[in-house]
N, C-alpha and C positions, 0 to 999 in steps of 0.2 A: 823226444819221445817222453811223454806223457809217464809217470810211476806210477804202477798198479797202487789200490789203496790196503792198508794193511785188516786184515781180517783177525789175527788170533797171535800173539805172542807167548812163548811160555817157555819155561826151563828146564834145560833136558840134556839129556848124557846124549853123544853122538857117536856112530860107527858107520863107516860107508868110505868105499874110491880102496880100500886098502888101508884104510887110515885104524890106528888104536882108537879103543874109546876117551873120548874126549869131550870136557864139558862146555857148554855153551848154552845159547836161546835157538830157538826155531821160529821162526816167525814164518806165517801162512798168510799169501798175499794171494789177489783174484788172480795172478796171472803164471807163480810160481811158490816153491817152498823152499824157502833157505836158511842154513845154519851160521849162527856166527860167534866165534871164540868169545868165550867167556873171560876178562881178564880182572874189571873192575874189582870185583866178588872178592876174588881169591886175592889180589893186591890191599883189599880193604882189610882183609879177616889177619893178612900179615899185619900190617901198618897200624891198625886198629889200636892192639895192647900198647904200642911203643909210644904212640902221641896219648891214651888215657894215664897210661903209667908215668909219662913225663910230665904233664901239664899236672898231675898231682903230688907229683915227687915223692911216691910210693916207692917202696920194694915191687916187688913181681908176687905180691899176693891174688891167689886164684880169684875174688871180685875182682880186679884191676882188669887182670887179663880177660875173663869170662867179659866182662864189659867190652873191652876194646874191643875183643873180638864179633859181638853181636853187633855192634857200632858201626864197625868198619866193612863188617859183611853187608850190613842193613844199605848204607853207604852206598857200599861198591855197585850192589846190584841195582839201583837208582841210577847210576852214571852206566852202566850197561844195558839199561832198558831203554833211555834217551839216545845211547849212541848206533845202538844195535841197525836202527832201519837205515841212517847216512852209510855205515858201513857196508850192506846190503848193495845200497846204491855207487859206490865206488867200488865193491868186490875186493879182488885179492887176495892177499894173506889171510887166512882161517875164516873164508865165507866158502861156505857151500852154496851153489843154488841148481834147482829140481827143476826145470820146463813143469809147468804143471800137463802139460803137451804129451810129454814122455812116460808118465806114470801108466803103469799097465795092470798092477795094483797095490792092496795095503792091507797086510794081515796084520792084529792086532793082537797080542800075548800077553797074558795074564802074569802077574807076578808073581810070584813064592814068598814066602815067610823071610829071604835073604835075598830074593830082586826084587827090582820095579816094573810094571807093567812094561810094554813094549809095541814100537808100531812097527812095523817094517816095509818100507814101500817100496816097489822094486820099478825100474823103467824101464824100455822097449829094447835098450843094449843092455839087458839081463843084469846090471849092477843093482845090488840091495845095500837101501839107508836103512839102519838101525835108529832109531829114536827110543830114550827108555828115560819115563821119568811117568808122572801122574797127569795126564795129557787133558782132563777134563772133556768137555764136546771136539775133539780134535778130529777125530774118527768123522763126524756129522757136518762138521764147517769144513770138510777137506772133500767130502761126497757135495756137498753144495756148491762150493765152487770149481767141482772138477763138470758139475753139471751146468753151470751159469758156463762153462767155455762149450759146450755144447757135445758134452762126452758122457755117452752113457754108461750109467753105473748101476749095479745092481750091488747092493747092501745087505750082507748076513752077517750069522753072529762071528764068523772068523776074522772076516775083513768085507775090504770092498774088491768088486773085479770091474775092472775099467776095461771096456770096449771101444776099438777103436771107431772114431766116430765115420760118418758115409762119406766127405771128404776127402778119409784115407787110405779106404778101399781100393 
């Protein structure tokens, strides 16, 4: 079977299944929507100060550290942006994945001064994905291709309401 092709990647805090928030990528494919544990990033932002500060044979002065850390963040997220869609494809441990099938809708919530925006999309067995991070056109490539599978949508400013299509009538 043929992999859908990837449409939109991006980085975002996750909640859904019962699970804590938890961070990761979401990546938006023609055929599904799924989450996949972040680990690069945050192994990078560790590891980061300890190989800048070692190969300079510095103390733990705050440049050394501030370095490694951007470094190793910068890093990280590069080897989690490559590895993110194979993971996808083998599933598992810390993937999520949506039926794009299943989604019934997607409300979108505005951030505060102390949150991040938020999407929530909820499926046809009533479970709600939290996604919360700065999603760009996510809301707009997630109504286009819940309409390229042949499911009508109707787009306001809250969210989207997904109807099931005459097939499932």
């Amino acid at each position: 079977m043929p992999s859908a092709s990837l449409i939109q990647m991006r980085r975002a805090a996750f909640r859904g299944g019962g699970q804590g928030r938890r961070l990761g990528l979401v990546l938006l494919y023609q055929d599904k929507l799924a989450r996949v544990s972040r680990w690069g990033e945050t192994l990078g932002a560790v590891l980061g100060p300890l190989v800048v500060v070692g190969l300079t044979y510095r103390s733990f002065d705050g440049f050394g550290v501030l370095a490694g850390v951007l470094v190793g963040r910068f890093l990280g997220q590069q080897v989690d942006r490559r590895t993110a869609p194979r993971q996808v494809a083998r599933g598992g441990r810390g993937v999520t994945v949506i039926p794009l099938d299943s989604i019934t809708s997607v409300r979108t919530g505005s951030g505060s001064f102390l949150s991040k925006p938020s999407v929530a999309v909820t499926t046809q067995d009533g479970t709600e994905y939290r996604f919360y991070g700065y999603l760009g056109r996510w809301q707009a490539d997630l109504a286009a291709a819940l309409t390229a599978r042949g499911r009508p949508v109707q787009v306001t400013p809250e969210g989207i309401t997904v109807t099931p299509s005459a097939a499932e009538d």
